[in-house]
N, C-alpha and C positions, 0 to 999 in steps of 0.2 A: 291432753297430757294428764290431766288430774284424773280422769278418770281412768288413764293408763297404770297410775301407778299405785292406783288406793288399793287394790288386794296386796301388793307387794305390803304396804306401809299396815297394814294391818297386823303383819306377823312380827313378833318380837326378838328374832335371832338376827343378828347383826355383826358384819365381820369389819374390824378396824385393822386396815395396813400402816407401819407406820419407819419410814427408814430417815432417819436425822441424819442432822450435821456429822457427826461421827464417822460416817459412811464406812459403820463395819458389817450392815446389815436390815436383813428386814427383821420385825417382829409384827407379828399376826394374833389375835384375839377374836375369837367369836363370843360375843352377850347376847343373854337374856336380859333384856330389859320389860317382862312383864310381872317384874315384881323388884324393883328397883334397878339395880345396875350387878348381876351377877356372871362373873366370866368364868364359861363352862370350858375353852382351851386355851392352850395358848402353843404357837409355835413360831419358829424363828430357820434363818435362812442368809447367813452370811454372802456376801459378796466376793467373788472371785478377784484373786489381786489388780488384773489385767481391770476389771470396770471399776473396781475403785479407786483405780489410776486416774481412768478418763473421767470420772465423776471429779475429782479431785480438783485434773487441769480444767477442766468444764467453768468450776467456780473460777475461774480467772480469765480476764481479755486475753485475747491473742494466740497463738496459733492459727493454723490453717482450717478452713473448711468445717468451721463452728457451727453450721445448722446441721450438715449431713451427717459429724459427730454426733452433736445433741442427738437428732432423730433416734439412730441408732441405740445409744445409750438408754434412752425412753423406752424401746420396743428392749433391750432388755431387762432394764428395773423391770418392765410389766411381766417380762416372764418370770421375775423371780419371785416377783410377786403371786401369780399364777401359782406358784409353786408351794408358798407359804400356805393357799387357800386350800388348794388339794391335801397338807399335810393337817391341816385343822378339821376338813372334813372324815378323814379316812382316819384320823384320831377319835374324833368325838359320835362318828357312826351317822353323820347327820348327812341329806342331800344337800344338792345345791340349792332344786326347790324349794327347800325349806329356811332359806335365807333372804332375809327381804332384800338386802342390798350389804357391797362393802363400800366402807368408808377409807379410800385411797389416799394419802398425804402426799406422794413422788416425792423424788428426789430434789428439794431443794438446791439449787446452782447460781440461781443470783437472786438477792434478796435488796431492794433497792427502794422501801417505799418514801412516797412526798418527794422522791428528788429529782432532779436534771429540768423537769414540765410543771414540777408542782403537785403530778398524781403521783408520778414514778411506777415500778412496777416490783414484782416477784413473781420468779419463775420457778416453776417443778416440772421434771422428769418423769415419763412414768407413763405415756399412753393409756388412758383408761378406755379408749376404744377396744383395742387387742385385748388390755384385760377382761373386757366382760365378754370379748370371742371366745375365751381362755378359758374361761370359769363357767359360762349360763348365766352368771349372776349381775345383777344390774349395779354399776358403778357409780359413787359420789364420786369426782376429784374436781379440781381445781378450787379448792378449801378455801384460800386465803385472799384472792385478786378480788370478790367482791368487796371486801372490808376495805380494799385499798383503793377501789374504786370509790367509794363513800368517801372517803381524805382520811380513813385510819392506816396504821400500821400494817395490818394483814397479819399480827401476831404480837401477843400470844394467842393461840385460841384454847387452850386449855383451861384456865383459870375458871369458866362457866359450869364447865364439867365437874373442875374441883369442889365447886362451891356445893351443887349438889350431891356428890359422892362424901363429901370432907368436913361441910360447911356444918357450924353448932351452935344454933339461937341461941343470942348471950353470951358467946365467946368468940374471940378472935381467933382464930386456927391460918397457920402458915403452911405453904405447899411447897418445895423447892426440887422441880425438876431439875438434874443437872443431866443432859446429853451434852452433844458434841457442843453445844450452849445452853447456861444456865437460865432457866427464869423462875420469877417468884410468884405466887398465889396470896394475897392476904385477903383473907375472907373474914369479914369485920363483923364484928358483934350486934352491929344493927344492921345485916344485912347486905353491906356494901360491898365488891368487891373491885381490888385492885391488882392488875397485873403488868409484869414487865421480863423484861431480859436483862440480866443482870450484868452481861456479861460471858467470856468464855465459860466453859465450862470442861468437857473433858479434849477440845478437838485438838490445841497446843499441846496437851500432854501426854496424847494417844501417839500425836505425829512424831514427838519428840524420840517416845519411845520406839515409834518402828524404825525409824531415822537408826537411832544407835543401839538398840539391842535385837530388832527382828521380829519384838513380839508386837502381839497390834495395839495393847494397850498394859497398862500396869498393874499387874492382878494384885488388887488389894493394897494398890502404894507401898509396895514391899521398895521397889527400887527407889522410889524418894523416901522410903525411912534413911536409908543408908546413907542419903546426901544432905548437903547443909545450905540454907537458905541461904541468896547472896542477898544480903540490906540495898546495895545500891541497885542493884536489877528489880528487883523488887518492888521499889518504892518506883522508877521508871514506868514500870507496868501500871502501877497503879496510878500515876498522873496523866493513863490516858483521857483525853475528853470525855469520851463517854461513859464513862464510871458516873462525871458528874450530872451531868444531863438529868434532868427531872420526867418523870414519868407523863405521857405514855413513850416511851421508846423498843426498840427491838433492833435487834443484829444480827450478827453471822457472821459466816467465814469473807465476804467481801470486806472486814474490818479486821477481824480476829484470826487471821491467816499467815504462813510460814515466814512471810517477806516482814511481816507485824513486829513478832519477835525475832527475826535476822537481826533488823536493824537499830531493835535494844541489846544485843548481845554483841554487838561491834563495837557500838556507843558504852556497854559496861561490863560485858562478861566474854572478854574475846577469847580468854585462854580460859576459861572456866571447866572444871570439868564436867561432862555429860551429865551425871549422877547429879550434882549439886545443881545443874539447872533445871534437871526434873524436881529436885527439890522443892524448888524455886516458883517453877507453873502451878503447881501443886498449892503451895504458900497462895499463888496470885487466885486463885479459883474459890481456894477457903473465904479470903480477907475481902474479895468484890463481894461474895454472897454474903459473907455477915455484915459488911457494909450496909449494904442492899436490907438489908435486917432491921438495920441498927435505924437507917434513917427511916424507913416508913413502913415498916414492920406492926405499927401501931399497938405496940406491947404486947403482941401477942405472946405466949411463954409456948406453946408447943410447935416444934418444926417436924413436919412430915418430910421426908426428899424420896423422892425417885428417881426413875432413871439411870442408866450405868455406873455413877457418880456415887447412887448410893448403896454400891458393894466394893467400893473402896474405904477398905476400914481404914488407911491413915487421913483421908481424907474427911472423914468425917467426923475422926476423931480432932485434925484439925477444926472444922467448924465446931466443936462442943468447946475446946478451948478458946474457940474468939467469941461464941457465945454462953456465958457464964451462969447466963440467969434462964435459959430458955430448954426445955426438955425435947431435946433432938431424937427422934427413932425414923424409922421407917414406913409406908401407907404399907406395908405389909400388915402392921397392927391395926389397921382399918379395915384389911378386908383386901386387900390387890397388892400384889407382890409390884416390885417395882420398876419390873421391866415387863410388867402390862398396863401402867396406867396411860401412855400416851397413845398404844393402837386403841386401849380402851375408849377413849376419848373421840379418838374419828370418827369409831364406829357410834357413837353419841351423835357427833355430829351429821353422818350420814342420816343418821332417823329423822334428825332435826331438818334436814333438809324435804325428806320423803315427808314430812309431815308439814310442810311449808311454815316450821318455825324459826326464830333465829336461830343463828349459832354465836353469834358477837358478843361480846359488851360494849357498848359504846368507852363505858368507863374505860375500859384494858385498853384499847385501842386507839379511842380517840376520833373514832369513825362520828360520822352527824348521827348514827342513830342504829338501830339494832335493824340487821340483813340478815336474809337468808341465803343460805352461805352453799357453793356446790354449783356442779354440773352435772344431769344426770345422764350417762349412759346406759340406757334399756337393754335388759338383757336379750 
């Protein structure tokens, strides 16, 4: 096997698939990593209503005939994915040969680690078999079940990435991805880094919004300017358990899911209007992440965010308000627009893998120790 894949691992163009919690889509990234971390395309590839229905019910028990779904689902993420690779090379003029591997995330659908056994598990969608019949190109996926097999989380795994693209000898520098769930980066000044999940992040607010107005998310928090934050829903939200929970933690939508907030809006906001409880997710998604900030942030003053999260200007104009002292912009002023730093990172990850190094932190995760992380699919 090592000697199978060393010309691949030689070459420095790397394609990262990456579709979140959010599940409005793929986004796709091919790097050069032979002179740091430079993204030469980027392309993206929405999900059809119909599968990100069944992505949706997928995240939850019950219904009928849950493996033959799943299966299904899998063989299509991969085509869409497929899909995403052809429009990255037919953009950028490149073959397929000329890509060492992509670095595949699937579709998160249960996200369960340390529980029920002790190990627990997380699961993604996404066939990377069919993908690399699809493409030619040889596939990382199954990213996060080593970690969880060590007794960590199985996420974040981006924090490692950040520290390299983001990280500055002698300062603390903060990252805050927010997708369909927010996590944080703090990359310490001597070197250390710490990651977590903070929290929801856009996937209550997305739902909310397609729920009552059609669209699949809130372009720019225009529809929660309009609404006014409910104090007692609010605060409900925020005495969920796992806000307090001390780090390493991670979640998803098996926490942060429709039935989550049903059952605070019956308990405090039954007659509330729409408008005012987008208000409201919106409030909850600011005040976890400056939380999240506030406690072990370890004074760092600059907040990068990416992620969908951060082209929501009222949104982040919320965070500059709950953080007063901290200079909040974008990784776009770094060098990576922000809705590529997460395929960015897979495709890191796949290298890591082709080159038999980790991809963990122990720190972030809480794993016994740094793994190399992946399944390889040969093209």
């Amino acid at each position: 096997m090592p000697n199978a894949i060393e010309p691949a691992a030689q070459r420095p163009l790397y394609i990262g698939l990456m579709s979140g919690t959010s599940l409005d889509g793929v986004d796709g990234v091919i790097v050069d990593f032979s002179q740091g971390t430079q993204v030469l395309q980027h392309a993206s590839c929405g999900f059809d209503s119909a599968l990100r229905a069944e992505l949706l019910a997928l995240n939850s028990p019950g219904g009928s005939d849950e493996l033959h779904r799943a299966a299904l689902a899998a063989n299509a993420v991969a085509r869409h994915y497929a899909q995403v690779v052809q429009r990255l090379l037919r953009a950028s003029g490149l073959q397929s040969g000329q890509i060492a591997a992509i670095g595949a995330h699937g579709q998160t659908v249960r996200h369960r680690p340390q529980m029920f056994d002790g190990t627990g598990y997380t699961l993604q969608l996404g066939n990377p078999a069919l993908l690399a019949e699809l493409t030619g190109i040889s596939v990382i996926a199954d990213l996060r079940s080593r970690d969880v097999a060590a007794g960590g989380q199985g996420a974040p795994l981006v924090p490692a990435f950040h520290q390299g693209v983001f990280g500055k000898p002698g300062e603390t520098a903060l990252v805050l991805n927010i997708g369909g769930i927010a996590n944080l980066s703090v990359l310490g000044a001597d070197g250390s880094v710490m990651g977590f999940d903070t929290g929801t992040g856009n996937a209550l607010m997305d739902g909310w919004c397609l729920r009552h107005t059609g669209q699949p998310y809130d372009a720019g928090g225009q529809w929660a300017v309009g609404g006014r934050v409910l104090p007692q829903l609010l605060a409900a939200m925020l005495t969920d358990p796992y806000l307090a929970q001390t780090p390493p933690k991670s979640t998803g939508r098996d926490l942060f899911h429709a039935g989550w907030l049903e059952q605070r809006l019956q308990q405090h906001a039954a007659q509330a209007a729409p408008m005012d409880v987008q208000a409201t997710l919106t409030e909850f998604t600011a005040a976890s992440c400056a939380d999240a900030i506030k406690r072990f942030g370890m004074g760092g003053t600059e907040l990068l965010v990416c992620g969908g999260g951060a082209l929501n200007t009222h949104l982040m104009q919320r965070l500059a308000a709950l953080l007063p002292g901290v200079q909040i912009g974008t990784t776009a002023q770094r060098g990576l627009p922000p809705l590529e730093v997460e395929a960015a990172a897979f495709a890191w990850l796949a290298r890591q893998c082709l080159l038999g190094l980790p991809g963990n932190l122990a720190s972030v995760t809480g794993a016994r120790g740094p793994r190399v992380l992946g399944a390889i699919y040969p093209a």
